[in-house]
N, C-alpha and C positions, 0 to 999 in steps of 0.2 A: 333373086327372081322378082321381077316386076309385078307389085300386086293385081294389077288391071290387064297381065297377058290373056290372051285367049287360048293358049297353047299349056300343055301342062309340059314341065319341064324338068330335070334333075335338079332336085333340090338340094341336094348338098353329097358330096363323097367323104365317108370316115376314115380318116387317115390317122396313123400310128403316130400323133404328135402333143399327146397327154398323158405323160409320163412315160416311166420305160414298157409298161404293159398296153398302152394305145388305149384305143376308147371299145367301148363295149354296146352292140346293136340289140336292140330290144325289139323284137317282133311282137304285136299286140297290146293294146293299153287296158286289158282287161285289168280284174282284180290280180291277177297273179303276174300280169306285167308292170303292172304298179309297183307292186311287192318286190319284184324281182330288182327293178330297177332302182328304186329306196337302196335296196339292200348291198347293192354294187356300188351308187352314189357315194354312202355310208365306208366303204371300202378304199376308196379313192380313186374310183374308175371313172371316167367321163361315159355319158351313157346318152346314146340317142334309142327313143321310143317312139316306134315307128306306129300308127294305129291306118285303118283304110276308113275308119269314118271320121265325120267330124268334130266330135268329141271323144274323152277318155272314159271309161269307167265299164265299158262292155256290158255283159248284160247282168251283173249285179248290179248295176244301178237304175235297173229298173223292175229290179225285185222289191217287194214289202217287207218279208221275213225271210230268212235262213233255217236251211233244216239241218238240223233235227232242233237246235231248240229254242229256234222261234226268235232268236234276236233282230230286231231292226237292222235293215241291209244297210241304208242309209246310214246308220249312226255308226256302222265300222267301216262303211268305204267312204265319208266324207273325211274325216280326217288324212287319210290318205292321198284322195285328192289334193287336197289344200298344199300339201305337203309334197306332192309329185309337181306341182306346177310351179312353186315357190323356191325347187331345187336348184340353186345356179349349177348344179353338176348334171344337171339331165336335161337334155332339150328333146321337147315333146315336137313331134313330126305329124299331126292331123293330115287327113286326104294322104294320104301316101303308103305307098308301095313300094318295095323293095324290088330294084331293076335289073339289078346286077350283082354277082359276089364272084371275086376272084381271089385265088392267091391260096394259102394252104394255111391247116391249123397255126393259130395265134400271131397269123399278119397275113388276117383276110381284110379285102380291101370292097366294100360293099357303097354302093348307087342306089339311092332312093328318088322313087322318082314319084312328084309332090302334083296332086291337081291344084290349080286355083282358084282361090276364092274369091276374087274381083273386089276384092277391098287390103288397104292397110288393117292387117289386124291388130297391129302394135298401137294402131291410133286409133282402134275401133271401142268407143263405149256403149254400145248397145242400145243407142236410139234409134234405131227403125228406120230414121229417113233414107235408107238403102233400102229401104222395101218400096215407098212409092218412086224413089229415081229410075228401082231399075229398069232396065227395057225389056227385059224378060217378063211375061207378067203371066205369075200364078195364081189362080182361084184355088182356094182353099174349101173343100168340100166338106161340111159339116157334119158327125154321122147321122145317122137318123134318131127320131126319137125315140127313146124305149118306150118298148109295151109290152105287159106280161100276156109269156104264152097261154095263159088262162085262165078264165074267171072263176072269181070261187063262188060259192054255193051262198043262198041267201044266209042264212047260220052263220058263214067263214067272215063273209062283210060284215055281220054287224058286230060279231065279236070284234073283228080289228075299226072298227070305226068308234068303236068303246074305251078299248086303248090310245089311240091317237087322239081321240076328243081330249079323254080323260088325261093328257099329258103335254097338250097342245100348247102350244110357247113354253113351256119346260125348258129350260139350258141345259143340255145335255141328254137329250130325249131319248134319243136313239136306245140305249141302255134299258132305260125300266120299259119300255114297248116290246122290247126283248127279249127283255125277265117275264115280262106279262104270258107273254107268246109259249116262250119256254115250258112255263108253270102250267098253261091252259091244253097244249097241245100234249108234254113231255118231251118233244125237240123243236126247232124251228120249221116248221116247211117251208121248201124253196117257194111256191103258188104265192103264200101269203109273202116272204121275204120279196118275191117281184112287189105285190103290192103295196110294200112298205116305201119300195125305190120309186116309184112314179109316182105316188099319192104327196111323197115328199120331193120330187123333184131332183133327185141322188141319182149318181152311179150305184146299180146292183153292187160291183165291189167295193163302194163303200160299206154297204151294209153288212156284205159277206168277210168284212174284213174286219167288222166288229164281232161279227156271229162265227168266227174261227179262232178268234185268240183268246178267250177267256171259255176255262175248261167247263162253267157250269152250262155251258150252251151249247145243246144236239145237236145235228143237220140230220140225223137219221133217226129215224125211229128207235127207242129203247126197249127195255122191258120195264114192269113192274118194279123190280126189286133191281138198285145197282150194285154189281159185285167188283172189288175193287181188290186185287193180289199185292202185295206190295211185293219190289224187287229193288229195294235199293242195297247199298251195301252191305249194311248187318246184316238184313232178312235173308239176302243172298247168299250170305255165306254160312246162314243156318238152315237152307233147306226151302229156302221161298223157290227153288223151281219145281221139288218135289210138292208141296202145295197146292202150285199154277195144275200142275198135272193132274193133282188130284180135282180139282175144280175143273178142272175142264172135262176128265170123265164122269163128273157126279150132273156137271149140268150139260154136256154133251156137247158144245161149241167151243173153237179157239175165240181166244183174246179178241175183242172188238167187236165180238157178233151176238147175236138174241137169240136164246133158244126158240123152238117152233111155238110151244103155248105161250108165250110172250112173256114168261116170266123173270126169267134172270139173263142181265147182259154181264155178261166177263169182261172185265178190265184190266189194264196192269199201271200201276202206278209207282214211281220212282221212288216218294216216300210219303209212308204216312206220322212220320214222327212218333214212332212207337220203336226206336231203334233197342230199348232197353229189354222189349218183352217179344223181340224179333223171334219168330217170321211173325209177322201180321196181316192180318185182312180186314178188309172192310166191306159192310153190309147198309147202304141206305146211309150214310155216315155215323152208323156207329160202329166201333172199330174191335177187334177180339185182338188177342195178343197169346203170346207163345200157341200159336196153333200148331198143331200137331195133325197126322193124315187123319185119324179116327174123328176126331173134331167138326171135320169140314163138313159130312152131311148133318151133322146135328145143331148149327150153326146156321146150316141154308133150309132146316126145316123151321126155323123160328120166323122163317117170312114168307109166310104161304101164300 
């Protein structure tokens, strides 16, 4: 295909002539077309990875974190990358779409049909001067500025203008403004979290991206006293649901919520490194061990 067509055209037909099993079509360059395709490569399949946009990585790669535990998307789907594109047994198909399939199980004979990019991409390094040649010309629309949806209260500013002074050219500020917040408030509120991002010139989710990954920072209001269950393995297996349950009738909310007089919020935590004196719980960080059902109000009555 002529890189400079104006017409999108069949980019290539997979034909059965890479070994005795033919070559293998990859719908999608998502995380798990990646994967999938690795994993055929690795096999000895010739593999074409068909994507319809113009890059690979779908939409993990434009994720922060992974749930449930939080790892960097980036740092398990770049390696991948690097290694899907470097494969001489897989040839990545961008802009393209599958046109045609014929034929029956294990010598289907599939049409992909390729948009064009108007450049050699084999010779393309990434300088730009394809942006002012071309004759196409796009204005790029900037978004708007951010502004918080509301002002806080004379009180709110000057507490955060106390903070910010008080940490001002700091390397690494974001943090103890945070902690300041955290400590002052008991969670972060969103209002002031706006005003952290415009006063500093940030994207909100940079802020919110710090104010979600480390556990000692709120976004919602707490109680008083923090009650923490554990449920990791040992605990679990001596009775830590029987516990949850009981905590949750003594203080009258599931996992993650505030009782009504603001007293105690329920938690569950994976472990508290008390696997030896399992079940355990925690109170404010300090921790009981072999708890038992009779225990548990007389343990949440020590933090009135």
């Amino acid at each position: 295909m002529s890189p400079d067509t104006n017409q999108a055209k069949v980019a290539s037909s997979l034909k059965e002539d890479r070994g005795p099993w033919g070559a293998v079509l990859v719908c999608g360059a998502g995380i798990a077309g990646i994967q999938a395709s690795l994993d055929l490569s690795a096999a000895g399949f010739r593999v074409y990875l068909v994507e319809e946009s113009p890059t690979i990585g779908g939409g993990m790669a434009r994720l922060d974190k992974t749930f449930p535990t939080g790892d960097c998307a980036t740092c398990i789907i770049s390696p991948k990358l690097v290694e899907c594109m470097r494969d001489l047994n897989i040839e990545v198909l961008t802009m393209a779409e599958v046109a045609g399939l014929e034929g029956e199980a294990g010598r289907f004979h599939a049409k992909v049909l390729q948009r064009p990019r108007s450049i050699d991409s084999s010779k393309c390094t990434g300088c730009g001067d394809c942006w002012s040649a071309c004759p196409v010309r796009n204005h790029p629309e900037l978004p708007p500025e951010f502004q918080p949806r509301e002002e806080l209260s004379g009180e709110d500013a000057s507490t955060l203008d106390g903070f910010l002074f008080k940490h001002e050219g700091e390397p690494g500020a974001m943090m103890p403004v945070l902690k300041e917040i955290n400590e002052r408030y008991g969670h972060l509120p969103r209002a002031i979290l706006e005003q952290v991002a415009s006063r500093w010139d940030v994207r909100l989710t940079e802020v919110l991206r710090v104010a979600s990954f480390y556990d000692q920072f709120r976004l919602q209001p707490v109680g008083r006293h923090i009650v923490e269950a554990c449920d990791g393995t040992s605990c679990h297996s001596r009775g830590a649901r029987a516990i949850l349950e009981r905590l949750q009738q003594v203080i009258g909310v599931e996992p993650g919520q505030t009782d009504p007089t603001g007293r105690y919020t329920l938690r569950t935590v994976r472990c508290l490194g008390l696997c030896a004196s399992s079940p355990a719980m925690r109170v404010d960080g300090q921790s009981f061990g072999r708890v038992n059902l009779d225990r548990v109000p007389d343990i949440l009555e020590q933090f009135a």
